[in-house]
PDB file with one MODEL, atoms N, CA, C and O in Angstrom:
MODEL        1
ATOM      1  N   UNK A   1       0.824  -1.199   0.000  1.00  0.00           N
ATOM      2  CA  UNK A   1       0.000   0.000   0.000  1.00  0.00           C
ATOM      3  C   UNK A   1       0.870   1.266   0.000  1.00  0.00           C
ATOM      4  O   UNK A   1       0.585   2.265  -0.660  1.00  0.00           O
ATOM      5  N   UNK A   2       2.051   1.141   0.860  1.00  0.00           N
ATOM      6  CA  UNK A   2       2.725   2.236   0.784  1.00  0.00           C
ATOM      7  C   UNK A   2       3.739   1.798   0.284  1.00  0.00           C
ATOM      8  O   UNK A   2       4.228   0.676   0.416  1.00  0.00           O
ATOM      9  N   UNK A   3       4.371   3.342  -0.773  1.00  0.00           N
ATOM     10  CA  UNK A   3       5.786   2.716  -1.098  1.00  0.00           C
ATOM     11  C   UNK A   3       6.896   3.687  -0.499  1.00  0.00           C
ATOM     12  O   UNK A   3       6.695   4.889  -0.329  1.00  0.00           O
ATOM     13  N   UNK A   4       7.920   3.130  -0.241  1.00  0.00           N
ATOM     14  CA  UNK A   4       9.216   4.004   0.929  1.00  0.00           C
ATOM     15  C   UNK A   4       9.401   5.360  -0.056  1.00  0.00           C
ATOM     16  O   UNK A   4       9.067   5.393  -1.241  1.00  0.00           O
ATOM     17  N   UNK A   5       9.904   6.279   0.567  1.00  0.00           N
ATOM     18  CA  UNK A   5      10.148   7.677  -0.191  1.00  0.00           C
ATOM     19  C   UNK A   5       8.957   8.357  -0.044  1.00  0.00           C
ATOM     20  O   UNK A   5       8.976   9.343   0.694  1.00  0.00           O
ATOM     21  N   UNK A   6       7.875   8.033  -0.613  1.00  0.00           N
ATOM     22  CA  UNK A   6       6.433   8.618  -0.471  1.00  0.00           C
ATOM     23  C   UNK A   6       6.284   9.626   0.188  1.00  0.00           C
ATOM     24  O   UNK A   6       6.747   9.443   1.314  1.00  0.00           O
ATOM     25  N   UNK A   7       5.646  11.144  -0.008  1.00  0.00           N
ATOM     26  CA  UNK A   7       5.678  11.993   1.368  1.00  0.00           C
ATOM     27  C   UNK A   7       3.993  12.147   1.720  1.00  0.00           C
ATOM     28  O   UNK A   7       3.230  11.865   0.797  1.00  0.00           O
ATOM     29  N   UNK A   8       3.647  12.403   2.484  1.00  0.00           N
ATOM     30  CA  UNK A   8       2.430  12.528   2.743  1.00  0.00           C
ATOM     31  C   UNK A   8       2.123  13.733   4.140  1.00  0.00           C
ATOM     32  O   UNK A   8       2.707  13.696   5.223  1.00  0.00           O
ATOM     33  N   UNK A   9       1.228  14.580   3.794  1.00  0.00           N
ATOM     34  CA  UNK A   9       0.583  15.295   5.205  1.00  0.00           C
ATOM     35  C   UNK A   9      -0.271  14.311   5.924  1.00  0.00           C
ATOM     36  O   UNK A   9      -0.964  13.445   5.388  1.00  0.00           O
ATOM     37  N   UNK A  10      -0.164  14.506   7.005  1.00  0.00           N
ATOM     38  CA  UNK A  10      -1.004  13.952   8.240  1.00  0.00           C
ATOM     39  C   UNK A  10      -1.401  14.331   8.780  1.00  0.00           C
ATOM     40  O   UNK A  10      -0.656  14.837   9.620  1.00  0.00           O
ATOM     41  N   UNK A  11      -2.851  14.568   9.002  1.00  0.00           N
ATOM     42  CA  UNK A  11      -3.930  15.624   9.650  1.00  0.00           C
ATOM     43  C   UNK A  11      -5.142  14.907  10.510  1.00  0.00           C
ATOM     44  O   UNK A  11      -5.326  13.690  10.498  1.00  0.00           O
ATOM     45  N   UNK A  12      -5.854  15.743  11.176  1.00  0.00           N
ATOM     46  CA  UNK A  12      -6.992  14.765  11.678  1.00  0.00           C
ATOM     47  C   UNK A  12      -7.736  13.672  10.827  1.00  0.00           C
ATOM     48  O   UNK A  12      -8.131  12.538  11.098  1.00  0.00           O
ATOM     49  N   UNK A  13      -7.765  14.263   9.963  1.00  0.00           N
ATOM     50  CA  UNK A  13      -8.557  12.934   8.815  1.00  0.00           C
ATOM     51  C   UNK A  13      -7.494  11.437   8.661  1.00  0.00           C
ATOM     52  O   UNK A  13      -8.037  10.614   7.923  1.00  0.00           O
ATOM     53  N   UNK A  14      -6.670  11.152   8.992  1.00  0.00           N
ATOM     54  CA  UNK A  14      -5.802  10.266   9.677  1.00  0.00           C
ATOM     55  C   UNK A  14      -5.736   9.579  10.541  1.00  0.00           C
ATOM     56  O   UNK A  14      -5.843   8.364  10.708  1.00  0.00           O
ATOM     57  N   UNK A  15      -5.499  10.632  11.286  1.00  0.00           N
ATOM     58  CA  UNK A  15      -5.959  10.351  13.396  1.00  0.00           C
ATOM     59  C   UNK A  15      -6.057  11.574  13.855  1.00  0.00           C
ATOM     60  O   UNK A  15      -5.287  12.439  13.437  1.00  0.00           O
ATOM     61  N   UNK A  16      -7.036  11.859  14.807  1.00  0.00           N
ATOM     62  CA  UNK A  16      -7.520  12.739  16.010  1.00  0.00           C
ATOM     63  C   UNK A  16      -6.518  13.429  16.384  1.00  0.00           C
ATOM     64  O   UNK A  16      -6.494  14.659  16.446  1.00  0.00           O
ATOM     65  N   UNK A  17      -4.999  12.154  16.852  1.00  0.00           N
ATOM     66  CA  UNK A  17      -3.837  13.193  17.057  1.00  0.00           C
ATOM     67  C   UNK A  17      -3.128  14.718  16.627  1.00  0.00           C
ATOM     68  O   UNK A  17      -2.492  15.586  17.224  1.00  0.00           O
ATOM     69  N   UNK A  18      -3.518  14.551  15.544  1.00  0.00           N
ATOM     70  CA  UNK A  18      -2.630  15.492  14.145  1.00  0.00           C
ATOM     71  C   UNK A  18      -3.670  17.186  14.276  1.00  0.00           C
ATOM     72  O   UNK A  18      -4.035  17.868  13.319  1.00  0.00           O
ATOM     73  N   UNK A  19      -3.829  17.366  15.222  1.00  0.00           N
ATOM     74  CA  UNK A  19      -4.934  18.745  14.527  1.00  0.00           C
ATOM     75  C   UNK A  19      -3.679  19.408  14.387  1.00  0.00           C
ATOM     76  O   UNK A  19      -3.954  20.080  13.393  1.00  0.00           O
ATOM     77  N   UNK A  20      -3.023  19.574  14.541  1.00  0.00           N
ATOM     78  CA  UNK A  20      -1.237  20.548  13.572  1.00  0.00           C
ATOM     79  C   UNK A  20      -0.906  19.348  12.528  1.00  0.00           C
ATOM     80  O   UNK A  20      -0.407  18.304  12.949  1.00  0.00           O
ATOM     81  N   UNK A  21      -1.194  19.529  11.183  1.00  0.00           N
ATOM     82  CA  UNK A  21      -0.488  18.983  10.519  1.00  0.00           C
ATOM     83  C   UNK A  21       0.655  18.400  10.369  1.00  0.00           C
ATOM     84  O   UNK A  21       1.507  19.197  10.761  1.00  0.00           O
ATOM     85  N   UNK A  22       1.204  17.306   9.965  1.00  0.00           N
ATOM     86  CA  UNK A  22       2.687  17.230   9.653  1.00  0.00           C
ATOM     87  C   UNK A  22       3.012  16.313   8.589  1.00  0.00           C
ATOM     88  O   UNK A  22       2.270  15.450   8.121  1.00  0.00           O
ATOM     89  N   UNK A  23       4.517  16.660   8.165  1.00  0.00           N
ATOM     90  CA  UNK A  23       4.519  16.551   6.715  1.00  0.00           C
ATOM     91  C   UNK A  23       5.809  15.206   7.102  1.00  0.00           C
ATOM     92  O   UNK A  23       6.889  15.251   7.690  1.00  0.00           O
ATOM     93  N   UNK A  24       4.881  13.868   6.304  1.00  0.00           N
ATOM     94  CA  UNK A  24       5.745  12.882   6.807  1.00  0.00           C
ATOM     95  C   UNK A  24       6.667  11.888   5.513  1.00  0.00           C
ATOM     96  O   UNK A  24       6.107  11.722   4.429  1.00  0.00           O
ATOM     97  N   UNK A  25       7.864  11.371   5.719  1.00  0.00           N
ATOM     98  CA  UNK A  25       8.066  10.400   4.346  1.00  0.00           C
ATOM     99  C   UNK A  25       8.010   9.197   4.951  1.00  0.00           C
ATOM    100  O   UNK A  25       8.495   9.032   6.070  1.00  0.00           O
ATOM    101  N   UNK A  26       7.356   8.139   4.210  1.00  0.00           N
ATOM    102  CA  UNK A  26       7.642   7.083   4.290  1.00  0.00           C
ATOM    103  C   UNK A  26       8.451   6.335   4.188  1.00  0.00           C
ATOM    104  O   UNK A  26       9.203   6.374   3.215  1.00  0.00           O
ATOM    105  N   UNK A  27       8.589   5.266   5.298  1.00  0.00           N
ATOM    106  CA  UNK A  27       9.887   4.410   5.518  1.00  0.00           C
ATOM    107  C   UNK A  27       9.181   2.933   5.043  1.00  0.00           C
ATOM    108  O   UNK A  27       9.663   2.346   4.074  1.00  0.00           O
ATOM    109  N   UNK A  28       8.193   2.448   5.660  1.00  0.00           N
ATOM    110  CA  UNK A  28       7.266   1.225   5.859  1.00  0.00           C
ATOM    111  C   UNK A  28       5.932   1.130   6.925  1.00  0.00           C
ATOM    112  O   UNK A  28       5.778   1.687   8.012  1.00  0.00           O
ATOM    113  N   UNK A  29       4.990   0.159   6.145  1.00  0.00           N
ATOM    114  CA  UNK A  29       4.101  -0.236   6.728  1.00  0.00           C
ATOM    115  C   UNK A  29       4.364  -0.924   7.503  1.00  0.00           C
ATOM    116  O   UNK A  29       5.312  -1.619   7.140  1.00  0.00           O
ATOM    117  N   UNK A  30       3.810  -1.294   9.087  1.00  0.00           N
ATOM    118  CA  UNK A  30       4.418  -2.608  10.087  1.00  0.00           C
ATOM    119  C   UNK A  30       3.329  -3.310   9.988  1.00  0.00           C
ATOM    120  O   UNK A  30       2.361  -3.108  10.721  1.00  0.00           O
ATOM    121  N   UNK A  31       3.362  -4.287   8.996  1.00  0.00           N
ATOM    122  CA  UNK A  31       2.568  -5.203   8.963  1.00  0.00           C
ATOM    123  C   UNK A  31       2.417  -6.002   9.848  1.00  0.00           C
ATOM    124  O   UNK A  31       1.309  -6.534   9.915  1.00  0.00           O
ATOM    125  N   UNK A  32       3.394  -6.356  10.781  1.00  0.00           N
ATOM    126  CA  UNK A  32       3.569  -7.371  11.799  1.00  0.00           C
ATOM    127  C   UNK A  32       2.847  -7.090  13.050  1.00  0.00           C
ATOM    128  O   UNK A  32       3.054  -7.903  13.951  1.00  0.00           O
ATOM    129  N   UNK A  33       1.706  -5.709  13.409  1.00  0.00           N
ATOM    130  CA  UNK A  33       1.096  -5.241  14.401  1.00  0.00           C
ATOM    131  C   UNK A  33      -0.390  -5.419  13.604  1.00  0.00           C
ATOM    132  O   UNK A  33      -0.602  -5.083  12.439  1.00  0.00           O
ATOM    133  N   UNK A  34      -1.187  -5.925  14.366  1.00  0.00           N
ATOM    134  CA  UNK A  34      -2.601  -6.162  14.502  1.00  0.00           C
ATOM    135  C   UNK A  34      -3.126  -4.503  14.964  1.00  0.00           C
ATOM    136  O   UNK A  34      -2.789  -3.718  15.849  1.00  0.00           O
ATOM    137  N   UNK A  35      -4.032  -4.485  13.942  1.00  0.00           N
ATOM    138  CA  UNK A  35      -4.762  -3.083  13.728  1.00  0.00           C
ATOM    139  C   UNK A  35      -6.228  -3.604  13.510  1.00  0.00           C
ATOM    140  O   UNK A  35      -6.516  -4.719  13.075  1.00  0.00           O
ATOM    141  N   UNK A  36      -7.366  -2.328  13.992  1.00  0.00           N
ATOM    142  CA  UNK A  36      -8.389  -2.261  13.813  1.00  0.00           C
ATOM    143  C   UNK A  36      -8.640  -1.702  11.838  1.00  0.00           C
ATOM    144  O   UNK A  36      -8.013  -0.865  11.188  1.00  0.00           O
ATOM    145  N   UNK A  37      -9.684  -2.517  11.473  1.00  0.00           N
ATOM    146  CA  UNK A  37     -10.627  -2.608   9.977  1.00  0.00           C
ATOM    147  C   UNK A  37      -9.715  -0.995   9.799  1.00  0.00           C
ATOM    148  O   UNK A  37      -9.794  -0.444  10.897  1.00  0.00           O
ATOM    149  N   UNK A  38      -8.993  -0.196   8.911  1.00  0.00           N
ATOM    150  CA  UNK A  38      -8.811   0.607   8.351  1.00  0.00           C
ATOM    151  C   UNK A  38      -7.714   1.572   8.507  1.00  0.00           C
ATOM    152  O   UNK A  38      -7.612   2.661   7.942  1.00  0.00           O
ATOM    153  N   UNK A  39      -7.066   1.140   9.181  1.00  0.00           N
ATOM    154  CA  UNK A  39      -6.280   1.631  10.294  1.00  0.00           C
ATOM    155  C   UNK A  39      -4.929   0.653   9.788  1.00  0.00           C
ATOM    156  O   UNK A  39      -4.904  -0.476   9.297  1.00  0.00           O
ATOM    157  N   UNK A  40      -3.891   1.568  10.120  1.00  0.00           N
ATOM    158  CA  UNK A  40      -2.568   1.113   9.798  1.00  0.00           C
ATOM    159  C   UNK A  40      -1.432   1.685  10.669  1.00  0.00           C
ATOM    160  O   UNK A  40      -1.676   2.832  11.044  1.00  0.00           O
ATOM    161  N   UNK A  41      -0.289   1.199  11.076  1.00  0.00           N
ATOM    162  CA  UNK A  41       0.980   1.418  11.811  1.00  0.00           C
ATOM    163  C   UNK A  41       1.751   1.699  11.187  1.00  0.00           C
ATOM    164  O   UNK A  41       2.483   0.748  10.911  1.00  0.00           O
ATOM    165  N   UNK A  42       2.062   2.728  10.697  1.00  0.00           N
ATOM    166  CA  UNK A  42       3.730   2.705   9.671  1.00  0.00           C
ATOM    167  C   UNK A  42       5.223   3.784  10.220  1.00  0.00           C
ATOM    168  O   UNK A  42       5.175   4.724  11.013  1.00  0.00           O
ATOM    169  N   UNK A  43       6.322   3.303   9.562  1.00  0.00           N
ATOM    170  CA  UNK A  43       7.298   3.773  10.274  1.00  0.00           C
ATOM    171  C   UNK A  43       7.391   5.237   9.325  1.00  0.00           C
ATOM    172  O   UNK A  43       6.814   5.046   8.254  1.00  0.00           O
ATOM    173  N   UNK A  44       7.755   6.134   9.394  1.00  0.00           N
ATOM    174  CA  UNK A  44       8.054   7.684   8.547  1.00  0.00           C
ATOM    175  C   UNK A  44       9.145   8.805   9.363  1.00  0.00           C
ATOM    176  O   UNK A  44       9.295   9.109  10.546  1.00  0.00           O
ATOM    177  N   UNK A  45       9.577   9.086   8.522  1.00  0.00           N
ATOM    178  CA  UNK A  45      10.185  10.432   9.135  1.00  0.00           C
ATOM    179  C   UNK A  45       9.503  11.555   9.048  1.00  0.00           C
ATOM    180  O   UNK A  45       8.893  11.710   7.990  1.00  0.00           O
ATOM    181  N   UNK A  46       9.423  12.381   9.835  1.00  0.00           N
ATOM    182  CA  UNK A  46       8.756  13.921  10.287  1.00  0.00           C
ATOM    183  C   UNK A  46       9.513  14.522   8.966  1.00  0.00           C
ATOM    184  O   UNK A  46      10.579  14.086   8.531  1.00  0.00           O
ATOM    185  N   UNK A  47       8.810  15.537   8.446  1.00  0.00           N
ATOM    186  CA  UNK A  47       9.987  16.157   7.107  1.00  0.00           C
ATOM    187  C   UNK A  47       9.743  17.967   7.412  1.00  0.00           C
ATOM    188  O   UNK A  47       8.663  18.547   7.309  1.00  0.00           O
ATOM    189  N   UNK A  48      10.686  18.415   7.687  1.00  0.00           N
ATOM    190  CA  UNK A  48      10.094  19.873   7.922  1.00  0.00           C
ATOM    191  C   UNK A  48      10.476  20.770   6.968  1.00  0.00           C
ATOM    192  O   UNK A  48      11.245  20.389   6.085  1.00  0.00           O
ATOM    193  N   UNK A  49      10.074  21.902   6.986  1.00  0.00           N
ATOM    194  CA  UNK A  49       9.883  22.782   5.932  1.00  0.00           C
ATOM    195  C   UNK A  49      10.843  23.800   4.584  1.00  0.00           C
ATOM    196  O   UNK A  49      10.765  24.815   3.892  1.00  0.00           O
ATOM    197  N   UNK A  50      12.117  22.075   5.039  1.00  0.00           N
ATOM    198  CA  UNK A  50      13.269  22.200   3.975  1.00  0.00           C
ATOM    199  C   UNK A  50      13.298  20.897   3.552  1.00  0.00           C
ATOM    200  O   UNK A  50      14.151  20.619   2.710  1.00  0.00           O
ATOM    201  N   UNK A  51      12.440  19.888   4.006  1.00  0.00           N
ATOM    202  CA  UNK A  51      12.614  18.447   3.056  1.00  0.00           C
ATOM    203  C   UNK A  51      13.331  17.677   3.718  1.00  0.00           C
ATOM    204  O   UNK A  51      13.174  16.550   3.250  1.00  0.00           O
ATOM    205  N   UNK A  52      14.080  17.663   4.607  1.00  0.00           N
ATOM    206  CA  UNK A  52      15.201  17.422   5.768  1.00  0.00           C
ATOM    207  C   UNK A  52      14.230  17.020   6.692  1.00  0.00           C
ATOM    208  O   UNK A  52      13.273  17.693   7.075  1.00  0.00           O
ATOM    209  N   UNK A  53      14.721  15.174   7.233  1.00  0.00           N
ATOM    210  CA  UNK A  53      14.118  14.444   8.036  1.00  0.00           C
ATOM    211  C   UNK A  53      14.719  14.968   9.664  1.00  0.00           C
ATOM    212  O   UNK A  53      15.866  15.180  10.059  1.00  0.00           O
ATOM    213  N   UNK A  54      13.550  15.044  10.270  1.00  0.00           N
ATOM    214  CA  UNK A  54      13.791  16.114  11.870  1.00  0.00           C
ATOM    215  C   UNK A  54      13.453  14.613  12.600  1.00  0.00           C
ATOM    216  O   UNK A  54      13.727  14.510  13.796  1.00  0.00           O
ATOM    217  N   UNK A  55      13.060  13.844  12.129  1.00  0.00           N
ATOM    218  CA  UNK A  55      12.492  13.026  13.455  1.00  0.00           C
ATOM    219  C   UNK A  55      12.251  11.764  12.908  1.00  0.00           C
ATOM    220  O   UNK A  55      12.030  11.832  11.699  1.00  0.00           O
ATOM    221  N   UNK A  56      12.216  10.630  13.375  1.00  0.00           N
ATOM    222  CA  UNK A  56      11.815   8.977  12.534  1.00  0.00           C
ATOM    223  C   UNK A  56      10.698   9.099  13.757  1.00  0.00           C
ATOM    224  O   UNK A  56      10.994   9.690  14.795  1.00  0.00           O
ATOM    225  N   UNK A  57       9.213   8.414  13.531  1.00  0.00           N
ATOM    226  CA  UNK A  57       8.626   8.410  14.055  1.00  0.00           C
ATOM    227  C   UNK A  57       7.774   6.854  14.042  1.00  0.00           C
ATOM    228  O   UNK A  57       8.300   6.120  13.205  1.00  0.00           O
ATOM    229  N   UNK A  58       6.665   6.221  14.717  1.00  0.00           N
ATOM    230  CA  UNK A  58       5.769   5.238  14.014  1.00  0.00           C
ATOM    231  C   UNK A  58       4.267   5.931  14.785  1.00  0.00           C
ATOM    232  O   UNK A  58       3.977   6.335  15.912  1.00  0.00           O
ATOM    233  N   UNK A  59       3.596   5.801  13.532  1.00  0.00           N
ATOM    234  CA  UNK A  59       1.991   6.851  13.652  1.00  0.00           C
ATOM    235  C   UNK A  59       0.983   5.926  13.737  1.00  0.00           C
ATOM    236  O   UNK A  59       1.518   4.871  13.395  1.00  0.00           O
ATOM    237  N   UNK A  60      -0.159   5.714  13.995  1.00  0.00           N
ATOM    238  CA  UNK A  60      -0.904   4.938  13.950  1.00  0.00           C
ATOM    239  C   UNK A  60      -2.107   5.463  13.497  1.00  0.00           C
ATOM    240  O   UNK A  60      -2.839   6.053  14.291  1.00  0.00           O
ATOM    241  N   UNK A  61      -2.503   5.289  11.980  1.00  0.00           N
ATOM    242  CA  UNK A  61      -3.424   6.252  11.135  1.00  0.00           C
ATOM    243  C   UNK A  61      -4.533   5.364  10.055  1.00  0.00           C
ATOM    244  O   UNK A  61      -4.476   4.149   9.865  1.00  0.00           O
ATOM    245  N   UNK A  62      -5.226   6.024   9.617  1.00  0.00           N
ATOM    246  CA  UNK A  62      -6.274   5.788   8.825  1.00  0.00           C
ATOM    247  C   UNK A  62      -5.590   5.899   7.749  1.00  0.00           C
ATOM    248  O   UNK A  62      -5.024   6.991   7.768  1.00  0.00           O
ATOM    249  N   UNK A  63      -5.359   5.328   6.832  1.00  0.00           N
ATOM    250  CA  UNK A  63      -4.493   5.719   5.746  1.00  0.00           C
ATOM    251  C   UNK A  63      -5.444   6.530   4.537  1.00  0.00           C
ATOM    252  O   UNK A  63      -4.940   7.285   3.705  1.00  0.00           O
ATOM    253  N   UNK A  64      -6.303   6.346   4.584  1.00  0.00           N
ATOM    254  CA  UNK A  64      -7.492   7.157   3.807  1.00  0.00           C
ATOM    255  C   UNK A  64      -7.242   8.210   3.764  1.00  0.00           C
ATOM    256  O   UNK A  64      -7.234   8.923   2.760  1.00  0.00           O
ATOM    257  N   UNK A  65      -6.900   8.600   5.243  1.00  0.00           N
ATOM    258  CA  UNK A  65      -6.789  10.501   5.069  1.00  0.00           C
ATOM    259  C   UNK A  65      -5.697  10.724   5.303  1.00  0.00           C
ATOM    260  O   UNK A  65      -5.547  11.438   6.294  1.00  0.00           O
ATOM    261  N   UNK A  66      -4.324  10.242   4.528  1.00  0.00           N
ATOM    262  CA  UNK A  66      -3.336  10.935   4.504  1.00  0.00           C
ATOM    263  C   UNK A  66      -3.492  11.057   2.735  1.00  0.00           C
ATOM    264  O   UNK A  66      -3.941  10.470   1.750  1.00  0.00           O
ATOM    265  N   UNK A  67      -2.625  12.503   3.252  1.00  0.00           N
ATOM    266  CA  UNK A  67      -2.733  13.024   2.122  1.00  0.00           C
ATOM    267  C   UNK A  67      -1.276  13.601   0.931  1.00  0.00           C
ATOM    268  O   UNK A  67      -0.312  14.331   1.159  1.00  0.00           O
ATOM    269  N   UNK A  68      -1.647  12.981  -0.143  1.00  0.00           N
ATOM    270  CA  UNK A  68       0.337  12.681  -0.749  1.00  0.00           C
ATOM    271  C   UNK A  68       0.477  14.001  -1.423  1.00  0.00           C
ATOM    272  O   UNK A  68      -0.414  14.546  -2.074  1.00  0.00           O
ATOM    273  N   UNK A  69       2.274  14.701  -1.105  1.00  0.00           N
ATOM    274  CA  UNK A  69       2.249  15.304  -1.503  1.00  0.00           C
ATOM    275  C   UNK A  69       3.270  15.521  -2.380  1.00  0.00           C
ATOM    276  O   UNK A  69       3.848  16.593  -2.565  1.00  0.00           O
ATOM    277  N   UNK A  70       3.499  14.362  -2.973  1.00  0.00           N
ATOM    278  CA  UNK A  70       4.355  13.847  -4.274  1.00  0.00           C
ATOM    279  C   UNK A  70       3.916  13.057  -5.139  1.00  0.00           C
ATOM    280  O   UNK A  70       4.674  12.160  -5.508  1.00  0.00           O
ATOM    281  N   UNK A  71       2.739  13.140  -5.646  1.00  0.00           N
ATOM    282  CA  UNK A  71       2.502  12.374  -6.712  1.00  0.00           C
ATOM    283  C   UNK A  71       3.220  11.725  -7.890  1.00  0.00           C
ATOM    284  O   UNK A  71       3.967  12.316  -8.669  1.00  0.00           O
ATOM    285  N   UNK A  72       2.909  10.475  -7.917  1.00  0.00           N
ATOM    286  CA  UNK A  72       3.577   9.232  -9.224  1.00  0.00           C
ATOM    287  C   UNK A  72       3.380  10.770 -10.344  1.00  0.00           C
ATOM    288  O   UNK A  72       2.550  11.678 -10.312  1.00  0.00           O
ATOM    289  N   UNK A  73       4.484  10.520 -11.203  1.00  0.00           N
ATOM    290  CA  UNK A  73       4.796  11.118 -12.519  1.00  0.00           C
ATOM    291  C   UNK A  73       3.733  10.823 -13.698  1.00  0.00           C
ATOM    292  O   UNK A  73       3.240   9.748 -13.354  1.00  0.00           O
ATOM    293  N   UNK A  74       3.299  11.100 -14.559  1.00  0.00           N
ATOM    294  CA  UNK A  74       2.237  10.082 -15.469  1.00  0.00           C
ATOM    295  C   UNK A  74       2.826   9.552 -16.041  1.00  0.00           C
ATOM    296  O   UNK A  74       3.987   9.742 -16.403  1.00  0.00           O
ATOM    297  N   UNK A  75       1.801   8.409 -16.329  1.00  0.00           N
ATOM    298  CA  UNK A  75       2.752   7.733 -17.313  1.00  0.00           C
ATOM    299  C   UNK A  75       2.588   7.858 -18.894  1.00  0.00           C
ATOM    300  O   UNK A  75       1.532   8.324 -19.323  1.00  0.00           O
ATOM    301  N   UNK A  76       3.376   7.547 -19.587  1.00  0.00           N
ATOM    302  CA  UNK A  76       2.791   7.899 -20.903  1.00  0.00           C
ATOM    303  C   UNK A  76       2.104   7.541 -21.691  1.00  0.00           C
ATOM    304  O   UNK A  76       1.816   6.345 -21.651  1.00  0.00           O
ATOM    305  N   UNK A  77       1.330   8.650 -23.118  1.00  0.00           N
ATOM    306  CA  UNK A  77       0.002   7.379 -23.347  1.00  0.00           C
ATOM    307  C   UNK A  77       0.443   7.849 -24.386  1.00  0.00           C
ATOM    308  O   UNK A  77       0.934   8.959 -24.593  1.00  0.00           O
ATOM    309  N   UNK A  78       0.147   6.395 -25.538  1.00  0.00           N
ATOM    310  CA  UNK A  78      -0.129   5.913 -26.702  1.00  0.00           C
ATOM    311  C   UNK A  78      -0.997   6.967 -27.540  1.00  0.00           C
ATOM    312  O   UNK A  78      -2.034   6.355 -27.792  1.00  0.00           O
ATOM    313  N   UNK A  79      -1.086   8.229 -28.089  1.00  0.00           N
ATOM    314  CA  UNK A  79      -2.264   8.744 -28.596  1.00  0.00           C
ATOM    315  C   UNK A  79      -1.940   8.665 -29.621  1.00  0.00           C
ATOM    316  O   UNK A  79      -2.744   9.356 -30.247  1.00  0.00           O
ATOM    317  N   UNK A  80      -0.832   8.016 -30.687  1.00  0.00           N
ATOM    318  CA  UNK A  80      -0.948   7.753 -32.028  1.00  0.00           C
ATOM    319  C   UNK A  80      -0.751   9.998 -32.864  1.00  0.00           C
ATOM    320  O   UNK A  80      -0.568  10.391 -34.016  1.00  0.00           O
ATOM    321  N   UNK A  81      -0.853  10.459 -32.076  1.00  0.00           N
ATOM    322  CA  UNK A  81      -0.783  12.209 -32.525  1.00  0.00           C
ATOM    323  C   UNK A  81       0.081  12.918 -31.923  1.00  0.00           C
ATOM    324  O   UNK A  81       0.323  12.651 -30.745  1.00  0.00           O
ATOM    325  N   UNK A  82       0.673  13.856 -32.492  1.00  0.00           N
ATOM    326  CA  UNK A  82       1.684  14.737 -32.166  1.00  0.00           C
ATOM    327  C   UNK A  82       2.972  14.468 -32.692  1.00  0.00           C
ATOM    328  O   UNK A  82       3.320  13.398 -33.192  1.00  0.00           O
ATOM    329  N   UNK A  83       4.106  16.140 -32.470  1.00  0.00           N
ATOM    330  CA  UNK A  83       4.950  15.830 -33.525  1.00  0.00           C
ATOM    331  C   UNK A  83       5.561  15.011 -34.026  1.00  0.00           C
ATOM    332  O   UNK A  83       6.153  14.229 -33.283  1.00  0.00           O
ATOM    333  N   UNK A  84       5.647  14.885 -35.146  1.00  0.00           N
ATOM    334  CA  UNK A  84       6.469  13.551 -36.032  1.00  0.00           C
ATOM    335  C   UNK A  84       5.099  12.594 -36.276  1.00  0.00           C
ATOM    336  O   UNK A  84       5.205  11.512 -36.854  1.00  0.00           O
ATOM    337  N   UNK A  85       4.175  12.950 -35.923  1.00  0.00           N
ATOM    338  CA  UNK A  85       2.605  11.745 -36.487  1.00  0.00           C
ATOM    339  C   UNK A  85       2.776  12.306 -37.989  1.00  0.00           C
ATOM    340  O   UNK A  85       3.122  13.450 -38.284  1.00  0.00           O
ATOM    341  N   UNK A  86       2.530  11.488 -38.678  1.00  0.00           N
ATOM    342  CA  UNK A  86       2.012  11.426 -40.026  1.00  0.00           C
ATOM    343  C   UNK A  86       0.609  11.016 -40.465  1.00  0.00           C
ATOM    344  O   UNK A  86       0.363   9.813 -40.560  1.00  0.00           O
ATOM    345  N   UNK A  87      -0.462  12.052 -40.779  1.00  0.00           N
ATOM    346  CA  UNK A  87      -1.989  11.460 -40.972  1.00  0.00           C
ATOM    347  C   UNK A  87      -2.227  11.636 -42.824  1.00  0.00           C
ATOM    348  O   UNK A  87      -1.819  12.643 -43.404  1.00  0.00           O
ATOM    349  N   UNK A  88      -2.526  11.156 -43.135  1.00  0.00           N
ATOM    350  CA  UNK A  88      -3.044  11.609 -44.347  1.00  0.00           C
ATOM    351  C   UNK A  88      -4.770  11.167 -44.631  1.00  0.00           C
ATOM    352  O   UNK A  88      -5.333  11.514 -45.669  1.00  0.00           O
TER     353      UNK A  88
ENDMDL
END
């Protein structure tokens, strides 16, 4: 579900804990801890407001409401058009 590097904010929509936001990267999920239906344990570093890890932490969150703030790149699509297409 998660992949390492990943950054994500963490806010109440997460867990209750977070009403101050914080801006976390992912290390790993701890799969090896028994969690309630939706809910997840993972290891991250705290990332503060130069990108620079301040803290390794483990959170115990809803993963639903974290929120990424590095999105996958797109990937590329096939549209058969654009420069160098030839239509006649």
């Amino acid at each position: 579900m998660f992949a390492p590097g990943h950054e994500f904010v963490v806010t109440r929509a997460a867990s209750p804990q977070f009403a101050q936001p914080i801006r976390v990267r992912m290390i790993r999920e701890r799969t090896d801890r028994h969690t309630y239906h939706g809910w997840a344990w993972i290891e991250v570093y705290e990332i503060d407001g130069y990108g620079k890890a301040v803290d390794r932490r483990e959170l115990y969150v809803m993963p639903a409401g974290l929120i990424p703030t590095n999105p996958s790149p797109p990937l590329p699509t096939r549209s058969g058009g654009g420069p160098g297409s030839h239509r006649e």
